[in-house]
C-alpha positions in Angstrom: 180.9 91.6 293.4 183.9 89.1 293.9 182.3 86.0 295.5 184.1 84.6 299.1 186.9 82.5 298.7 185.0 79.4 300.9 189.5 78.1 301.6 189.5 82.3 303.2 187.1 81.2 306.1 187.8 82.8 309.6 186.1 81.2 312.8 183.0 79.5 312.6 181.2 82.9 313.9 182.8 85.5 311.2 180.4 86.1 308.8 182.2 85.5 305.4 179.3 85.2 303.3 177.9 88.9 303.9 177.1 91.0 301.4 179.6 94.1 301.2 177.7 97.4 301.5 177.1 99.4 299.1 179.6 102.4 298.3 177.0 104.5 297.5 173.1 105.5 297.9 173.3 107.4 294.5 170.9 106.0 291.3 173.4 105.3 289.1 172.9 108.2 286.0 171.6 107.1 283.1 173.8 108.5 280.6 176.5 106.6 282.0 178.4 103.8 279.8 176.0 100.5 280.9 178.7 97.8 281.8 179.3 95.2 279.8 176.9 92.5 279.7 177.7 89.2 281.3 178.0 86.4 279.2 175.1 84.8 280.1 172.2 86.7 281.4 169.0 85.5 283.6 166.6 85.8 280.6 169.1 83.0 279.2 169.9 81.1 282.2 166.0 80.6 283.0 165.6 79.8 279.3 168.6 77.1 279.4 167.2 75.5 282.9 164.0 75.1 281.3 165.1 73.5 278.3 167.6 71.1 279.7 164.5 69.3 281.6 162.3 69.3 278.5 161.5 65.2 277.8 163.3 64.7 281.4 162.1 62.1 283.8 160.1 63.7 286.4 161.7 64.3 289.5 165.4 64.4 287.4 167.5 66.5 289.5 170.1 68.8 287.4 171.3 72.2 288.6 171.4 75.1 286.0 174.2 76.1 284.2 176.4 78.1 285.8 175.3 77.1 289.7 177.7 77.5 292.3 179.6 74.8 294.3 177.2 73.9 297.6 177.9 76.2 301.2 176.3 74.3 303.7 175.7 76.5 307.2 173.8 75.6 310.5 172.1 77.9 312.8 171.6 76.1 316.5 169.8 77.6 318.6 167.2 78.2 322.2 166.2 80.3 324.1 169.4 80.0 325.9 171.8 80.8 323.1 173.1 79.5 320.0 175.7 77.9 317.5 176.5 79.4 314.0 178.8 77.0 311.6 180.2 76.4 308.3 180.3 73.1 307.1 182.6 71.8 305.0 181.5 67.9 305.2 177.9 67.6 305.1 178.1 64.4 307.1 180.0 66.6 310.3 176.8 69.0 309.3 174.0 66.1 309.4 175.9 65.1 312.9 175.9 68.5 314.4 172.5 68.1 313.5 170.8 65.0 315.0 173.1 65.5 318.1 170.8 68.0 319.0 167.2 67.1 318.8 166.0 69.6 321.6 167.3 72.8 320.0 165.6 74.4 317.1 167.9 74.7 313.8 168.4 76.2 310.3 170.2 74.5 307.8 170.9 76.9 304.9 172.3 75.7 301.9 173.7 78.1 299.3 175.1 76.4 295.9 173.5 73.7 293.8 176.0 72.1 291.7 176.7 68.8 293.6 173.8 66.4 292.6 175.1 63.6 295.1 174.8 66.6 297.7 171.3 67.3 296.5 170.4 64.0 296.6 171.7 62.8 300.0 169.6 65.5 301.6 166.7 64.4 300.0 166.6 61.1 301.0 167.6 62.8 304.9 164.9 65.0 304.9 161.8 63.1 303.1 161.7 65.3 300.8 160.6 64.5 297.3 162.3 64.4 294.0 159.6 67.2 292.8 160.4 69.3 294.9 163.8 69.1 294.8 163.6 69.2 291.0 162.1 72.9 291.8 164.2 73.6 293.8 167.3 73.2 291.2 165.6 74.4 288.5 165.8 78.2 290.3 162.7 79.5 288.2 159.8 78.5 290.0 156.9 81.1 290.9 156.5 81.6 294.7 154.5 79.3 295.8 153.3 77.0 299.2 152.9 73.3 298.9 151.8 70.7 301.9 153.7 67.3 302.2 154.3 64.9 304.5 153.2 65.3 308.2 151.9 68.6 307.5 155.2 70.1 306.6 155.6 73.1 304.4 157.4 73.5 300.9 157.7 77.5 300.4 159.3 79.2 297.3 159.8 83.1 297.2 161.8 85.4 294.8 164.7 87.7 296.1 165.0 90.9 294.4 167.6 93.4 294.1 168.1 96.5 291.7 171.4 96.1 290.4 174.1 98.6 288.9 172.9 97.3 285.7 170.0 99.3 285.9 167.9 96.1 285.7 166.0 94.0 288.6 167.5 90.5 289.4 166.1 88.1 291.6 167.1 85.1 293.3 164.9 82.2 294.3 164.5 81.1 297.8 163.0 77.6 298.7 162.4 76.5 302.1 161.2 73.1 303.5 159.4 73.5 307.2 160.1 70.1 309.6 159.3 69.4 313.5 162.4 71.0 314.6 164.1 72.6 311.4 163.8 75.2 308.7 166.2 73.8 305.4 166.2 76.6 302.9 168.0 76.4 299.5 169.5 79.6 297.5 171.8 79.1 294.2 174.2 82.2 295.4 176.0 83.0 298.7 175.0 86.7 298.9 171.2 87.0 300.1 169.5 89.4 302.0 168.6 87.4 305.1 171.6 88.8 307.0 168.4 90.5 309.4 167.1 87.2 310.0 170.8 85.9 311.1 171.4 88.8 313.4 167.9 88.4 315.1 168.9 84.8 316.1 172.4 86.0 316.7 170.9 89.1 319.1 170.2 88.3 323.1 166.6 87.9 322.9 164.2 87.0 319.6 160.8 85.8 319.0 162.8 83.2 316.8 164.4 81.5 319.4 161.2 80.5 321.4 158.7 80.3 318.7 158.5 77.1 316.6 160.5 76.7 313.1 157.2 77.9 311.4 158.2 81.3 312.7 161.5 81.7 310.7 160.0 80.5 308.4 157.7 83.5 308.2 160.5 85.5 309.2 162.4 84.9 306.2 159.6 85.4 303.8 158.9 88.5 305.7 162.8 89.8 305.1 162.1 88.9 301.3 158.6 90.5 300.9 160.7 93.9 302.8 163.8 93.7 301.0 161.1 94.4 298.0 160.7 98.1 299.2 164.6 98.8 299.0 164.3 97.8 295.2 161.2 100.0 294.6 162.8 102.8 296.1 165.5 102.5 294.0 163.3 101.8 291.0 161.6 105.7 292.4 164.6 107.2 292.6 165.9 105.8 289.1 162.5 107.1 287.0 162.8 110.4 288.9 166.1 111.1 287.6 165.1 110.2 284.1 162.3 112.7 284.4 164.8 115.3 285.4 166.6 114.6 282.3 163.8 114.9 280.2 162.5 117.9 281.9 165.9 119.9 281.3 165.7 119.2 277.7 168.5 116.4 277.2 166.1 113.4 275.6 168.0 111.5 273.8 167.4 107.9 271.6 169.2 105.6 274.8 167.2 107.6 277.2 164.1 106.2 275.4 165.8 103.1 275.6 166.3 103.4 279.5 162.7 103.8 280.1 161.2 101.1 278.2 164.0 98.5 280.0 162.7 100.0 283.4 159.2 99.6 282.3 160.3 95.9 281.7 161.7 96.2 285.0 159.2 96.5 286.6 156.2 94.3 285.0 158.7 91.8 285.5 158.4 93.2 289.1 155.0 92.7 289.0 155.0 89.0 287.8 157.3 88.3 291.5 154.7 89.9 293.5 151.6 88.9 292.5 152.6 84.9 293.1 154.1 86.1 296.4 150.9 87.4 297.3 148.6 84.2 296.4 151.2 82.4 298.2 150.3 84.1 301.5 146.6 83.6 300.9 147.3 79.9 300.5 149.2 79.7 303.8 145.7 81.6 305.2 143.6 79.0 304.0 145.3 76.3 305.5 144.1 74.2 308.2 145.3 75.0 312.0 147.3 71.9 312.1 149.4 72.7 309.5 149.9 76.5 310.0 148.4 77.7 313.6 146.2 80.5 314.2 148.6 82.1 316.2 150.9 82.1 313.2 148.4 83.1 310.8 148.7 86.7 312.6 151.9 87.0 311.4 151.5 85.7 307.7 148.6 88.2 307.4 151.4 91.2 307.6 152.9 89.2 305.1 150.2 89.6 303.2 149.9 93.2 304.2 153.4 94.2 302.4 153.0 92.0 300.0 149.6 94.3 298.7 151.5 97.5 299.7 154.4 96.1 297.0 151.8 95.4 294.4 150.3 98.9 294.7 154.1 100.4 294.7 154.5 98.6 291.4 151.3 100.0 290.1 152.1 103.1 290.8 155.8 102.9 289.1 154.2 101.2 286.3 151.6 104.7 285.6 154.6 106.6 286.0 157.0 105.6 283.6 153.8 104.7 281.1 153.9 108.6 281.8 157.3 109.0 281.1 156.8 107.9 277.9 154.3 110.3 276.9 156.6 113.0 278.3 159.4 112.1 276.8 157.6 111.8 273.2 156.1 115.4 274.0 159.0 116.5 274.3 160.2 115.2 271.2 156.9 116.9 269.7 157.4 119.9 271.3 161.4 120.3 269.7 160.4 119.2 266.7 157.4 122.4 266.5 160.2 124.5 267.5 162.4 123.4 264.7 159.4 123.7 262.5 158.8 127.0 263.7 162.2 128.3 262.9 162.1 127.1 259.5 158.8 128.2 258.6 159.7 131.7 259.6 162.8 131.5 257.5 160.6 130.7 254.7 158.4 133.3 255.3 161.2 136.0 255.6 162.8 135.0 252.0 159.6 134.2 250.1 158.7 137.5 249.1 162.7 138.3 248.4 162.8 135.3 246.7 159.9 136.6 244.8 161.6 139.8 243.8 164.7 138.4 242.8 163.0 136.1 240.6 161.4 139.4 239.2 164.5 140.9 238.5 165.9 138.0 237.1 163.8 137.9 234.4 165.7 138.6 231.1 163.5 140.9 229.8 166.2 143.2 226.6 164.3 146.8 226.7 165.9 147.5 223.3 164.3 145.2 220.1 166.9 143.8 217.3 165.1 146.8 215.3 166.7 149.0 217.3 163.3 150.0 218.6 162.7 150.5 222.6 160.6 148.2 224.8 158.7 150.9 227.5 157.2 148.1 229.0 160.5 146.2 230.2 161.8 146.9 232.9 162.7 150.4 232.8 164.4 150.6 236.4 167.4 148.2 235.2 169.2 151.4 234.0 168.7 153.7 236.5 171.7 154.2 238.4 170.2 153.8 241.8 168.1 150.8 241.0 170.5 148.1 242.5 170.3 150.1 245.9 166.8 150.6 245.9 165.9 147.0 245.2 168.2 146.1 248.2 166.3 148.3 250.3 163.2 147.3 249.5 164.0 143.9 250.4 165.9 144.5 253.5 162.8 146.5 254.0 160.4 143.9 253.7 162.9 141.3 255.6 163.0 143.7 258.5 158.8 144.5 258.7 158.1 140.8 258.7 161.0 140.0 261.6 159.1 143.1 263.2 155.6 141.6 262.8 156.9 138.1 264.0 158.0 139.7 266.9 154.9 141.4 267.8 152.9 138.5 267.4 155.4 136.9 270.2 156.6 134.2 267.7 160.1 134.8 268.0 160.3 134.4 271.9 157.4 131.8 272.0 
């Protein structure tokens, strides 16, 4: 998908950064041509962030290879209404922002290739070089962290099954403060567009709840936008076992399964740190997250266990679509066995009589003597014909015999 053109922007309450929809609900087949890989992929982008901070001062802030310039947007908003803005100065943005000290806000900042950027907020927002250096570095596990005056440092992973037929996630990092929610995201498609209309709707629990609940809320979109990706996981290993089923297994359709079995441990790896996350926010003390918030973080934790046991689930089934696939495999190869062995039976005992008949055997001696014993038949007129019906004969009986047995239609 063609990213926005940020110099394309309409007024400050279009919504240029939305996702397009989808054309179509339809697993993508998997005998169609994969598209052609990108020229870096995640595996080697993670691998690339991690080494370029191997020996690295701690707390050295360097964006990944490959990150995109910074978006900076504000949410503003009361119970009364709200503001929605695209910055393109982050000083009009940090303005906008301290103006407003009574209203509740959410500063979302999508790109991380502008260190000065990344530092600047930093320093604004108390946060630490740590953290930040996390947040850059775009493979951290999902986590929760405490700092400062009891604020919050939360990390979750974004998934999304993509037309490559493989499971890509994004990370998510959000920093909690007395009045704000600052999240951080290395692309400017997301799936927090229900969040946004929420706040953007006439009436939300957002908008007269503290910043603790959008906080939650947008962990909450994540932990559900985890169901969409199952389903199409679902859908994906049902049509391979269709294929299978009707007979067309083929070398790349073995392939397909054992990437979607990757899939989806690697699946597995995102949820289960999502999940101790939650328990950790549990555990907390009441000052830093309230029992009345706790309510909603144990639904968190709820889907969270309901994603885990979806990914269990998908993980026996394509372990089983393994074993159906090489039983199928078995099972064409006994038929192909079958065939041949049948063949073989049918010429063996021809085979047998024209290696009889082959034998040059003379009847009459250099002495001009007879031979009785040789092979008399091989001058009677009618012995080529007979031999050929006895053979046809025999070919016939055993074809007959194969069929009553029920091996031919077996």
């Amino acid at each position: 998908m063609p990213l926005p053109d940020p110099t394309a922007l309409g007024p400050a309450t279009s919504e240029p950064w939305r996702a397009a929809p989808p054309t179509s609900d339809a697993v993508p087949t998997p005998e169609a041509t994969p598209p052609e890989p990108s020229a870096v992929s995640d595996r080697d982008a993670t691998r690339q962030a991690r080494m370029q901070g191997v020996g690295a001062r701690p707390g050295t802030l360097a964006p990944r290879e490959g990150s995109l310039k910074p978006r900076l947007f504000l949410f503003s908003y009361d119970e009364n209404g709200f503001d929605e803005n695209e910055f393109q100065s982050y000083d009009e943005l940090l303005h906008t922002f301290r103006s407003q000290p009574e209203r509740r806000h959410w500063i979302d900042v999508r790109g991380y290739d502008d260190v000065a950027l990344m530092q600047r907020i930093m320093v604004d927002f108390e946060l630490h070089p740590l953290q930040m250096e996390d947040v850059l570095g775009d493979y951290q596990r999902a986590k929760a962290e405490v700092f400062g005056n009891n604020r919050l440092f939360l990390v979750s992973r974004m998934t999304e099954f993509t037309a490559d037929l493989e499971i890509d996630d994004d990370q998510l990092s959000l920093f909690t403060g007395p009045n704000y929610v600052l999240s951080f995201q290395d692309d400017y498609d997301d799936c927090l567009d229900a969040v946004r209309q929420r706040i953007r709707s006439g009436f939300s629990q957002i908008k007269v709840r503290p910043p603790l609940y959008l906080a939650y809320a947008l962990t909450d979109v994540v932990l559900d936008h985890y169901y969409p990706t199952m389903a199409a996981i679902g859908d994906y290993i049902e049509e391979l076992e269709t294929l299978i089923i009707r007979g067309r297994p083929t070398k790349r359709l073995l392939a397909r399964i054992l990437q979607i079995k990757k899939d989806i441990v690697r699946f597995r790896r995102l949820v289960y740190p999502e999940r101790d996350k939650i328990l950790e926010l549990l555990r907390l003390h009441d000052e830093v997250v309230p029992e009345e918030m706790k309510v909603f973080f144990r639904d968190c934790y709820d889907h969270a266990i309901q994603a885990m046991d979806l990914s269990e689930s998908y993980r026996e089934s394509v372990s089983s679509l393994v074993d159906l696939y090489m039983s199928d495999q078995s099972n064409r190869m006994n038929e192909v066995m079958k065939v041949l062995t049948m063949i073989s039976a049918v010429f063996i005992p021809l085979s047998f009589i024209a290696g009889v008949y082959g034998m040059n055997f003379s009847r009459e001696n250099p002495h001009g003597g007879v031979n009785h014993l040789n092979m008399p038949e091989l001058y009677d007129p009618f012995g080529y014909p007979i031999v050929l019906f006895i053979m046809a004969a025999i070919a016939i009986g055993m074809l007959v015999y194969f069929y009553r047995k029920g091996w031919l239609t077996s």
